[in-house]
N, C-alpha and C positions, 0 to 999 in steps of 0.2 A: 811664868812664861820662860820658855828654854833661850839660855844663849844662842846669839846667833852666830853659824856655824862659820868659822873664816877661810879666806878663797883657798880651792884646792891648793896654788901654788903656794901659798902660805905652810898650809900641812904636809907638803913635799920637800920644804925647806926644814920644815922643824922636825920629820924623820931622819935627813940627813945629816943636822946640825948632831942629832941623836947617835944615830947608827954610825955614820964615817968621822965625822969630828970628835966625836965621844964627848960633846959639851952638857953639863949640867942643864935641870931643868930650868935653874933661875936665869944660866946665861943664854938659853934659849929664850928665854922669855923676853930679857932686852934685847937680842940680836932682830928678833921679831914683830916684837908691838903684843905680844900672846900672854894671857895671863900664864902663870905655872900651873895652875888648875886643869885649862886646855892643853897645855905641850904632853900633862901627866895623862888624861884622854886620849889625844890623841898617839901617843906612845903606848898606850896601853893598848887602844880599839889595833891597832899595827903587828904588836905582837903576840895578841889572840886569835888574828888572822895569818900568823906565821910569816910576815913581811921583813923585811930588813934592808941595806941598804947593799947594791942598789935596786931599786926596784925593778922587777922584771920589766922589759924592755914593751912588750908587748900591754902594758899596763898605763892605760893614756887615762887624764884624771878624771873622765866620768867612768871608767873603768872601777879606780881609787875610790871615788864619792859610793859608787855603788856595795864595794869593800866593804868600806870602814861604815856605811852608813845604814845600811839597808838595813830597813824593819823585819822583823818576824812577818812571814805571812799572816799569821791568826791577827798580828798588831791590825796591817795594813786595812783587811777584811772587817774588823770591826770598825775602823774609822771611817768607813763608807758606808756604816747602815745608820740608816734613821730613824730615829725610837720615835712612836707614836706621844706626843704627850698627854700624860693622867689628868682628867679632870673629875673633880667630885662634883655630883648636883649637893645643891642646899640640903635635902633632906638625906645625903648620903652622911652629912659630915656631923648628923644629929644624933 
């Protein structure tokens, strides 16, 4: 089961503790409540998306969530079909 993801304003805080404060990952981590595992996530998802600090102005956080988050199409499209499920008759499985 995936972690669950923490409030945008949480990951706005730990971009900029990143980008303008230049604080390590571990003192991001206690500044936050964030493991280093997530700050390292979400530092990464940030600057694979070319983001840095400060965030464009025009970037409000379901703007950010959709950013950093958003599935592949192909992901999204599979996770909405529904597979028929397989059954064997008795004399299928003989």
């Amino acid at each position: 089961m995936p972690a669950k993801r923490s409030a945008m304003r949480k990951i706005k805080e730990i971009l900029r503790l990143k980008f303008e404060a230049k604080f390590s990952h571990e003192r991001i981590a206690a500044a936050t409540g964030a493991s280093k595992g997530a700050v390292t996530n979400y530092v990464q998802r940030a600057l694979h998306k070319g983001l840095s600090w400060p965030l464009p102005e025009d970037l409000d956080e379901s703007a950010l969530e959709g950013l950093l988050f958003r599935q592949p199409r192909r992901a999204r499209s599979m996770r909405s079909r529904t597979f028929p499920m397989c059954t064997r008759s008795s004399s299928a499985s003989r």
